[in-house]
Wavefront OBJ file of the C-alpha trace (Angstrom):
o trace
v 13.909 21.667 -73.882
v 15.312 17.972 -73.852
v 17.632 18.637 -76.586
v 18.977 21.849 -74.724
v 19.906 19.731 -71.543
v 20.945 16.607 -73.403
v 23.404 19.502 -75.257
v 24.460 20.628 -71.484
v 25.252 17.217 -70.474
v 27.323 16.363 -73.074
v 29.251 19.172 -72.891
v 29.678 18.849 -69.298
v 30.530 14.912 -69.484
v 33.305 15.845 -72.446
v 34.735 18.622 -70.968
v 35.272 16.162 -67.334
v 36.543 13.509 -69.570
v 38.837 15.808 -70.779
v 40.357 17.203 -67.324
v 40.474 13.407 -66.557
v 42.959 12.362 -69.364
v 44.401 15.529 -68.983
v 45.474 14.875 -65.071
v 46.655 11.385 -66.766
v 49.066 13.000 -68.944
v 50.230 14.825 -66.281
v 50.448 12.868 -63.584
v 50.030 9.005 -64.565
v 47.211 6.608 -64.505
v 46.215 5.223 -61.059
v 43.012 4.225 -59.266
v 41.690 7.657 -59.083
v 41.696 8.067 -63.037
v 39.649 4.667 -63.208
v 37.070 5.659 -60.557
v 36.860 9.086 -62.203
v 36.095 7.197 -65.593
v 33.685 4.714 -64.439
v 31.648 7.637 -62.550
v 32.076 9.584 -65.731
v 30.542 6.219 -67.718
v 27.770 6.035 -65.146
v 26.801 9.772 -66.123
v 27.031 9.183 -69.826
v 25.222 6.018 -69.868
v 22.342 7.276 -67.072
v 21.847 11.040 -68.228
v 21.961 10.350 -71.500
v 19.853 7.550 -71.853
v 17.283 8.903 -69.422
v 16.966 12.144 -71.742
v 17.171 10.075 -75.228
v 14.512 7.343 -73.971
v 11.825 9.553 -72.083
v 9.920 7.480 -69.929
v 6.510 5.976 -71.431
v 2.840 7.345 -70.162
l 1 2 3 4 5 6 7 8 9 10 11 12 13 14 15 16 17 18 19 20 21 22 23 24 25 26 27 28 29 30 31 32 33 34 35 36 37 38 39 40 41 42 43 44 45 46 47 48 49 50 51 52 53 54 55 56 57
């Protein structure tokens, strides 16, 4: 079941990191793009990590 929501997480990070660059190319790069990327970071690194490294009994 961990691999199944680690697989939904990802998908769901890339496909925001997508929209993000995509808003970029459309409308620039300001302060909004870098908050949206360090919240984006904080998923990746948190979620990810949490689900990889299950915590120890």
């Amino acid at each position: 079941m961990r691999q199944v929501v680690l697989l939904v997480v990802l998908v769901a990070i890339v496909g925001l990191a997508y929209l993000t660059l995509a808003a970029v190319a459309n409308g620039g790069f300001d302060i909004l793009t870098v908050l949206s990327l360090l919240v984006l970071a904080l998923f990746a690194f948190g979620i990810v990590g949490a689900l990889i490294h299950p915590p120890q009994e």
